[in-house]
Rosetta silent file (secondary structure, phi, psi, omega in degrees, C-alpha in Angstrom):
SEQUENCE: XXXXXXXXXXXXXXXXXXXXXXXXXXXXXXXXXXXXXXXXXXXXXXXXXXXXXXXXXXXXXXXXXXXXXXXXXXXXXXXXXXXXXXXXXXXXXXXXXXXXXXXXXXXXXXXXXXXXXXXXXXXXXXXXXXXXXXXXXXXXXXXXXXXXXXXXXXXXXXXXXXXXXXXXXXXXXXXXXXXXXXXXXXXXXXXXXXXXXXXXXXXXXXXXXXXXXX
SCORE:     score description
SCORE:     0.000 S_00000001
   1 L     0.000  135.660 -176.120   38.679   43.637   59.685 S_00000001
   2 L  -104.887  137.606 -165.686   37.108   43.052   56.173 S_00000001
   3 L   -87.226 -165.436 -150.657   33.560   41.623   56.222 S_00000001
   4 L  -137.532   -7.388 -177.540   33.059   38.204   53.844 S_00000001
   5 L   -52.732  -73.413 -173.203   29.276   39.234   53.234 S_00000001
   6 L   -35.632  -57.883 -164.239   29.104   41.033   50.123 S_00000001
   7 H   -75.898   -1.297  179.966   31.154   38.123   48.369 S_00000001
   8 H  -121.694   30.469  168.326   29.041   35.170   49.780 S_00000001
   9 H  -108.434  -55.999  156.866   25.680   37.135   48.939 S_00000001
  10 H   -15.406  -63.878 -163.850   27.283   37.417   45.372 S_00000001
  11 H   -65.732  -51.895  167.929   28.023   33.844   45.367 S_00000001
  12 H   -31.541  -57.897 -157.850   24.048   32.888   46.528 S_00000001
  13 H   -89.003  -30.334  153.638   22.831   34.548   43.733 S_00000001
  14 H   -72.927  -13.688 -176.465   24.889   32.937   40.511 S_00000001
  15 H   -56.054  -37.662 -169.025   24.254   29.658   42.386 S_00000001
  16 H   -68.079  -65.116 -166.861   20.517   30.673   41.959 S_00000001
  17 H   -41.007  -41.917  175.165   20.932   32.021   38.247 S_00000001
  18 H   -68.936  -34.022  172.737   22.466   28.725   37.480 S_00000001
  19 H   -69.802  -19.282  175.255   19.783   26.195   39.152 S_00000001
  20 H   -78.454  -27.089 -171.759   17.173   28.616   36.620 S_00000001
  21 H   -84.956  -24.419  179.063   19.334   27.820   33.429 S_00000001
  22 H   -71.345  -98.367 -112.626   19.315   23.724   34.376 S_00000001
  23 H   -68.523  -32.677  162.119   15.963   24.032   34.455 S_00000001
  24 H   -49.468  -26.725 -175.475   15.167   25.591   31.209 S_00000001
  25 L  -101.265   35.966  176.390   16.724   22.848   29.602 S_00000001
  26 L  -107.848   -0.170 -176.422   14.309   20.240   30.527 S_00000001
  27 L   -97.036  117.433  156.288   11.560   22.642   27.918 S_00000001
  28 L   -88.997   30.250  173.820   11.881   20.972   24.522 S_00000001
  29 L  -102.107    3.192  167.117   10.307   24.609   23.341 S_00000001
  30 L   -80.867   -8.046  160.262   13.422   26.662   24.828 S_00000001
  31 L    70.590   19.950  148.075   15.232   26.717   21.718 S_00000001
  32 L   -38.384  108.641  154.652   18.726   25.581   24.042 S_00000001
  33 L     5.312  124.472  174.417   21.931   25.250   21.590 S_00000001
  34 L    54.068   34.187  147.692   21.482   21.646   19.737 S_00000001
  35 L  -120.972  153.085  174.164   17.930   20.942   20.549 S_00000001
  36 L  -135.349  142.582 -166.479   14.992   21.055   18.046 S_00000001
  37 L   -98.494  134.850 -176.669   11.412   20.779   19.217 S_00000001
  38 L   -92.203  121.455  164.835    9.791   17.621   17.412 S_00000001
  39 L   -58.976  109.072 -173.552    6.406   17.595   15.962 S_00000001
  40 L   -85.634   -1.334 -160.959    4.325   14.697   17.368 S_00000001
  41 L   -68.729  145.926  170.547    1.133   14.979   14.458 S_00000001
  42 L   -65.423  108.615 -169.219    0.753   11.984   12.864 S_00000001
  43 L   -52.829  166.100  157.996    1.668   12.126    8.944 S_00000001
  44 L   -57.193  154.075  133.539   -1.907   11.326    6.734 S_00000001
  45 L  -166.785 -173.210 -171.077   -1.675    7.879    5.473 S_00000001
  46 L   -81.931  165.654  162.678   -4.679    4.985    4.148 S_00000001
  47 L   -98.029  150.806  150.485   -6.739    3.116    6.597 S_00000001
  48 L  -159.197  146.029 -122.334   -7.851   -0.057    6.290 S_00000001
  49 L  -129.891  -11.319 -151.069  -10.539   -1.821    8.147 S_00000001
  50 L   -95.735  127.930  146.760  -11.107   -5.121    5.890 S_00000001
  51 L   -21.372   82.348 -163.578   -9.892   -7.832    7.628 S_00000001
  52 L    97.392  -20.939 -153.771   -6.021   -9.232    6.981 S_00000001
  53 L  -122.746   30.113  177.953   -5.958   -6.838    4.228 S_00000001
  54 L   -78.885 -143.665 -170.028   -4.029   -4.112    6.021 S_00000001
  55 L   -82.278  154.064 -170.479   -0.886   -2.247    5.274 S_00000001
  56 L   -60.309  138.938  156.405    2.033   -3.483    2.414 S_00000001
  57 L  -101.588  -18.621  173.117    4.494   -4.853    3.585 S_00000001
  58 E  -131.983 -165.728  167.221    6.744   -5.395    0.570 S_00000001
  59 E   150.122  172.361 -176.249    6.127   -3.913   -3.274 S_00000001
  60 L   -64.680  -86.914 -167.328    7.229   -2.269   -6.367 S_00000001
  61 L  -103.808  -18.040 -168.383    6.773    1.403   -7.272 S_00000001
  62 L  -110.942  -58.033  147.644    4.068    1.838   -4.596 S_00000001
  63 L    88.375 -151.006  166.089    5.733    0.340   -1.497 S_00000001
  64 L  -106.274  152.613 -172.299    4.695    1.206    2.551 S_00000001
  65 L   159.362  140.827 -173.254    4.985    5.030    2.388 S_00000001
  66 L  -142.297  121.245   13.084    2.778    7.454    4.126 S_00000001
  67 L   -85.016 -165.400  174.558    1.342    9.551    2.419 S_00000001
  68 L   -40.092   76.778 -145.631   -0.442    7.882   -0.090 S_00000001
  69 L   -94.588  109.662 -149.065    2.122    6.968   -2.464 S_00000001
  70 L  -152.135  135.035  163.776    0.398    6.572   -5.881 S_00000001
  71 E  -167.408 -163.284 -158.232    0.393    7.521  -10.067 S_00000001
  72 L   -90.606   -6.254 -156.011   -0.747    6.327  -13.291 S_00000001
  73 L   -79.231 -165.155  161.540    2.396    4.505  -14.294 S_00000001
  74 L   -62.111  141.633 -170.247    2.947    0.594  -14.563 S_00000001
  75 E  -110.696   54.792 -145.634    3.206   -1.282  -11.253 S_00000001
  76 E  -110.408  148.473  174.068    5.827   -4.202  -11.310 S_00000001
  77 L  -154.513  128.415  160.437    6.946   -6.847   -8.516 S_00000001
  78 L   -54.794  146.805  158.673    8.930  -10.262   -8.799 S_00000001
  79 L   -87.895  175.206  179.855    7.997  -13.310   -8.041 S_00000001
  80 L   -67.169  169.115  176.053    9.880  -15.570   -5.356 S_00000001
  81 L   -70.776  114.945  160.507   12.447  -18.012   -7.277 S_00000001
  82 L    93.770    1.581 -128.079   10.174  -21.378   -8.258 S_00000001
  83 L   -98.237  142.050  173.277    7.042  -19.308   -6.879 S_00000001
  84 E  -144.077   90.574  133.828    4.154  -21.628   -8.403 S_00000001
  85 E  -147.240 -159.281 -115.231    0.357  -20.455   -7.335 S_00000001
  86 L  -141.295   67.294 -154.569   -2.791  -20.607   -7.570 S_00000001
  87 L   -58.325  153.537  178.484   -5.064  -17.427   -7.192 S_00000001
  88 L   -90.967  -48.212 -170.883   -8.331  -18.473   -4.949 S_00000001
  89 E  -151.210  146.172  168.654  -10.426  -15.281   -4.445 S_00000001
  90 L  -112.211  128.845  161.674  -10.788  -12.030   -5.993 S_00000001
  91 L  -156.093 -177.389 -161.488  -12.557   -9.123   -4.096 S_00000001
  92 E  -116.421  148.020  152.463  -13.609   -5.278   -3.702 S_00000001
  93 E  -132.412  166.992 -172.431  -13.710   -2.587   -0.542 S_00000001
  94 E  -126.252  147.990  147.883  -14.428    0.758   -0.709 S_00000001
  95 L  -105.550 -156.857  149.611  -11.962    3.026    1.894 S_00000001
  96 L   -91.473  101.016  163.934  -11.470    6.499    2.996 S_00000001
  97 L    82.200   18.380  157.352   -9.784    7.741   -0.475 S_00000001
  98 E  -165.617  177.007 -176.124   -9.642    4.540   -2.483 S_00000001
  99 E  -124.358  129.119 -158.359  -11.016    1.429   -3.654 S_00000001
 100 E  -113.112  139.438  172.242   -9.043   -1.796   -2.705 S_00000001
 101 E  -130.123  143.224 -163.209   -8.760   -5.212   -5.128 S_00000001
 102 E  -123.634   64.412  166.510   -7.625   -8.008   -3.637 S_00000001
 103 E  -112.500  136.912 -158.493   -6.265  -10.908   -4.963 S_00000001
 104 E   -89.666  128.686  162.191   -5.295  -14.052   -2.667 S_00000001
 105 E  -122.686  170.449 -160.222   -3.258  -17.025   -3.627 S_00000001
 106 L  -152.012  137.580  169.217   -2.271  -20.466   -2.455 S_00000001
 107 E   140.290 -154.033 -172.647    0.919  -22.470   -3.356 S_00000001
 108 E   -97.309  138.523  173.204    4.712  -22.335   -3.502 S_00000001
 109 L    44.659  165.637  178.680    6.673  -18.785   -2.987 S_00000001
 110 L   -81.348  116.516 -154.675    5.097  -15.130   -3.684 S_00000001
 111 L   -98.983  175.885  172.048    3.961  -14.148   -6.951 S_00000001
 112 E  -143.270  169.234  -94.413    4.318  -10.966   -8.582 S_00000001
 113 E  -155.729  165.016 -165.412    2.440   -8.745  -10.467 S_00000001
 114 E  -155.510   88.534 -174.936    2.397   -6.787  -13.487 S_00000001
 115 E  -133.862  123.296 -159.457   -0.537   -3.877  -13.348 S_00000001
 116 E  -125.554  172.962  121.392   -0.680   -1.180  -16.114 S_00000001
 117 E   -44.574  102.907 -163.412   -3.476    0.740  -17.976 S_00000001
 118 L  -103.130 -179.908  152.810   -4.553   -0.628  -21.081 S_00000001
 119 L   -79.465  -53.001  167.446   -6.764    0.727  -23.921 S_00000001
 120 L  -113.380  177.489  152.372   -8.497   -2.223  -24.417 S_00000001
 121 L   -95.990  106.329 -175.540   -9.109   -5.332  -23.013 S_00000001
 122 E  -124.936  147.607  172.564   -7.936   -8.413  -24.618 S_00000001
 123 L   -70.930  149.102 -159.847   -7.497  -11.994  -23.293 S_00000001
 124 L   -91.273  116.790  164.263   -4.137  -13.411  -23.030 S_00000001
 125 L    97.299  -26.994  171.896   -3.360  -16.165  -25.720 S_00000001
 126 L  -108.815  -36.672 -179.328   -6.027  -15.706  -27.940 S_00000001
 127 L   100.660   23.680  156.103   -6.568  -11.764  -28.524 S_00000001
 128 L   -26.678   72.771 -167.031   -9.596  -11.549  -27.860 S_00000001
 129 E   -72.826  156.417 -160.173  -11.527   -8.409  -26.587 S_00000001
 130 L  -117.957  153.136  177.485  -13.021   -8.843  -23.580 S_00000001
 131 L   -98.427  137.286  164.985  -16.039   -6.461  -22.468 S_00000001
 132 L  -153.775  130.570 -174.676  -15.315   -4.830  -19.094 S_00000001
 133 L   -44.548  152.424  168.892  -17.923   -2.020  -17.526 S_00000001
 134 L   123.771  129.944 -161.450  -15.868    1.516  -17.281 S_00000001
 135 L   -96.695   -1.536  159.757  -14.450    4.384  -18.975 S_00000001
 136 E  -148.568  152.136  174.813  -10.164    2.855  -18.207 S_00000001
 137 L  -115.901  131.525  167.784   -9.343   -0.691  -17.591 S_00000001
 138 E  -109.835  137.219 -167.009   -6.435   -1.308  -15.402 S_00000001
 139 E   -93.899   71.789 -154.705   -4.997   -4.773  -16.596 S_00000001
 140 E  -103.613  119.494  170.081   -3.534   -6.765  -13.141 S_00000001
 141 E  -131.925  139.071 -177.635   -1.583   -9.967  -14.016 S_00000001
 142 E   -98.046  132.827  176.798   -0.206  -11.920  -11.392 S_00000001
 143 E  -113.419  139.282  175.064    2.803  -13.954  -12.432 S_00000001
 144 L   103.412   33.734 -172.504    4.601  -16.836  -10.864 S_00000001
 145 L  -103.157  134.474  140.134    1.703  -18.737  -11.509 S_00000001
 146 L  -123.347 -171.452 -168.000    0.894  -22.378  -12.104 S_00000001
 147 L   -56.119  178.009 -164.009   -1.569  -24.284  -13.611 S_00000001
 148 L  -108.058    0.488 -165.761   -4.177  -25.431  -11.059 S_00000001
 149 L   -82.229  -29.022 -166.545   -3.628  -29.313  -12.477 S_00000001
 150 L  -111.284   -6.804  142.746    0.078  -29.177  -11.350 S_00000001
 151 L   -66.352  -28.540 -178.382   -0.651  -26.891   -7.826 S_00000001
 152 L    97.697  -29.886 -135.612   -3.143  -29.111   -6.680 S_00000001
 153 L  -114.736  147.816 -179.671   -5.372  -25.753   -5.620 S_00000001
 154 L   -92.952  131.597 -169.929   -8.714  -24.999   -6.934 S_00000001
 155 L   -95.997  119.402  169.129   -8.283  -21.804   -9.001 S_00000001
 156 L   -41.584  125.415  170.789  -10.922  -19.014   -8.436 S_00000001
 157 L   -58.005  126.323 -162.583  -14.106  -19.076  -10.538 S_00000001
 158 L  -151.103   25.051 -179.142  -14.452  -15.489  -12.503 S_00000001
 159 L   -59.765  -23.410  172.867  -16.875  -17.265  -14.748 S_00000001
 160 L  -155.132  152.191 -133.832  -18.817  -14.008  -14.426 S_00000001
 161 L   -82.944  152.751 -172.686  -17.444  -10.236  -13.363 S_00000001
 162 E   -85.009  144.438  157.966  -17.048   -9.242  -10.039 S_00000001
 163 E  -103.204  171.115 -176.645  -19.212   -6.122   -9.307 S_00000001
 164 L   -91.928  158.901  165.875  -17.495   -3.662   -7.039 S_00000001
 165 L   -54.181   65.845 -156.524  -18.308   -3.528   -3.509 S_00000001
 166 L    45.408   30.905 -177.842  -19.816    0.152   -2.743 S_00000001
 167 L   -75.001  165.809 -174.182  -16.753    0.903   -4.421 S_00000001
 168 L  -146.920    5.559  160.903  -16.708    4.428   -6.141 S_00000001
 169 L   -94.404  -61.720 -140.166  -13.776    3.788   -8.702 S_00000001
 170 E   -63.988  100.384 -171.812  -13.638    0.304   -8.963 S_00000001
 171 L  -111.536  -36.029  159.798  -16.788   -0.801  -11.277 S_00000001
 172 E  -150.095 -179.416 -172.194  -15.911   -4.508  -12.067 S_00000001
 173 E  -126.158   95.215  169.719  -13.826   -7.035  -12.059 S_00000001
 174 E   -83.252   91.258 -169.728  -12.998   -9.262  -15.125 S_00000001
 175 E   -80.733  120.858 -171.607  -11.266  -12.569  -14.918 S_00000001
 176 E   -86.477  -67.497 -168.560   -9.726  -13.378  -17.978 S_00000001
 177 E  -169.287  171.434  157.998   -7.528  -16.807  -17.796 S_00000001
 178 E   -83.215  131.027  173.199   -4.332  -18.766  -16.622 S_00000001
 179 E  -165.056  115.131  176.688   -2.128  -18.902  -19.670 S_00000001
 180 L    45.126   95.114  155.305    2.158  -19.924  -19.481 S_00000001
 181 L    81.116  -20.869 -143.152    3.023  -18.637  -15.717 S_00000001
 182 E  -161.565  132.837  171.256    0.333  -15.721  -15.522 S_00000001
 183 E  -131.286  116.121 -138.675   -2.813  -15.169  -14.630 S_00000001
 184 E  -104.372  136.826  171.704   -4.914  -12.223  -15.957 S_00000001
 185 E  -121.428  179.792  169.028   -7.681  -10.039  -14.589 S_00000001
 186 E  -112.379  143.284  170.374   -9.121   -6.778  -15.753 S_00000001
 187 L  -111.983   64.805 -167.739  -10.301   -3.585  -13.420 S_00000001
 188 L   -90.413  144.915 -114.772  -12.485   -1.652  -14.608 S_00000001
 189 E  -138.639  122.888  164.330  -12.623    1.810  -13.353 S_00000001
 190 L   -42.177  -38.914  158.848  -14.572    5.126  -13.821 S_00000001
 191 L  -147.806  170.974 -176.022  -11.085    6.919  -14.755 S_00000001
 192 L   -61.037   81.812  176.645   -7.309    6.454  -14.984 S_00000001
 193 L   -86.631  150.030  159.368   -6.988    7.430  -11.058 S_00000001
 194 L   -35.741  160.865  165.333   -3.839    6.703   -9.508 S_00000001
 195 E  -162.822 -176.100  172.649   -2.936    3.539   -7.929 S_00000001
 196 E  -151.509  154.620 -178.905   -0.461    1.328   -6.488 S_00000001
 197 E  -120.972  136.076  157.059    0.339   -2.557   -6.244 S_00000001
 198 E  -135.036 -151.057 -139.248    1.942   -4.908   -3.379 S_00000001
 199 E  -135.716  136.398  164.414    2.310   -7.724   -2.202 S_00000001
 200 E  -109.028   78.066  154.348    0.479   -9.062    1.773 S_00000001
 201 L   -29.027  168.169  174.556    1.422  -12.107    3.333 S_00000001
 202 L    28.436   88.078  -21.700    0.035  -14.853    5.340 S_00000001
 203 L   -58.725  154.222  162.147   -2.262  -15.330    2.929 S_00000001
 204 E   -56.883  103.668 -162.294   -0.251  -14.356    0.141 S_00000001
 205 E  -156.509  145.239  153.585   -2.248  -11.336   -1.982 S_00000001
 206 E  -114.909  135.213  169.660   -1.668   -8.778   -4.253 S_00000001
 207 E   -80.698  118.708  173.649   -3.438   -5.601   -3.427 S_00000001
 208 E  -119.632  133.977  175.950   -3.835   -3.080   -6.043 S_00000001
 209 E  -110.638  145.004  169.487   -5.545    0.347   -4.702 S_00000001
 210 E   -79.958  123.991 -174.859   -7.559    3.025   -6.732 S_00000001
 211 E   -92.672  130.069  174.555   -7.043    6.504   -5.360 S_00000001
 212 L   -46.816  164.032  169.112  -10.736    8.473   -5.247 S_00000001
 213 L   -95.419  154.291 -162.364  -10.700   11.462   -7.413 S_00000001
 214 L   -59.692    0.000    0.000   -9.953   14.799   -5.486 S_00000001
């Protein structure tokens, strides 16, 4: 008579071999055929602690992007179709790795923005030069603007320069004028640092940020 042992001791032990290989593949560090173990760290990106004045949601060249997505070039964003307003307030924070400028409008549709480096500073419609503290002026014009006679809206007062706000780029703020759709301020800045411009909602602001220098 032939015993049955041998082959059902056999049998015990791939059953076993097999309940150890399910189990490995519950490790996502076992390196199993078509898994890749995922990195949970948290990219860099900015913080910001100023009330309302948190991260973009739409914008040009600068956009939501982590990391800091930033350079020296020009900074452009449409306005909404018919967008008429009215900026209210202009103002400064300092962050961890920039300096934030903020300016909030009132009105119809979402304006957009125009923010470059200039050489100089000149006022819009006349030529003018305008004095603004700072070794580069970044030039932020908001567009999709109207006049404050035909919005109804009280237009922010810039009768005399913003200073910055423990800021460590940013060194003022120069309001020039309203003049045909656009309304122009000046930033001036210890150096050409990087920067970027959007757009916030509810309120409606354009943001422009100064990157610290390294």
């Amino acid at each position: 008579m032939t015993s049955r042992r041998p082959v059902a001791v056999l049998g015990a032990v791939a059953l076993a071999i097999g309940v150890l290989a399910g189990c490995g593949d519950d490790d996502p560090q076992s390196g199993a055929p078509g898994t890749t173990p995922q990195s949970t760290a948290p990219l860099p990106a900015p913080t910001s602690t100023a009330p309302g004045d948190g991260a973009p949601t739409t914008g040009g060249s600068g956009g939501d992007a982590s990391p800091f997505p930033a350079d020296t070039r020009p900074d452009t964003g449409e306005p909404s179709a018919g967008s008429a307003v009215t900026v209210t307030d202009v103002r400064t924070a300092r962050h961890d790795g920039f300096d934030r400028v903020v300016f909030e409008v009132d009105g119809t549709g979402s304006p957009g923005w125009d923010v470059r480096y200039v050489d100089e500073a000149t006022s819009q419609g006349s030529g003018a030069v305008v004095p603004v503290e700072g070794d580069a002026v970044l030039q932020v014009t908001i567009t999709g603007v109207g006049l404050p006679t035909d919005t109804g809206i009280e237009e922010y007062d810039g009768s005399d320069p913003l200073p910055g706000t423990g800021t460590e780029v940013v060194t003022e703020i120069v309001w020039d004028t309203t003049f045909e759709g656009t309304s122009v301020a000046f930033v001036g800045a210890t150096s050409q640092v990087p920067f970027r411009a959007y757009l916030l909602e509810d309120p409606a602001r354009v943001v422009v940020d100064l990157v610290h220098p390294a």
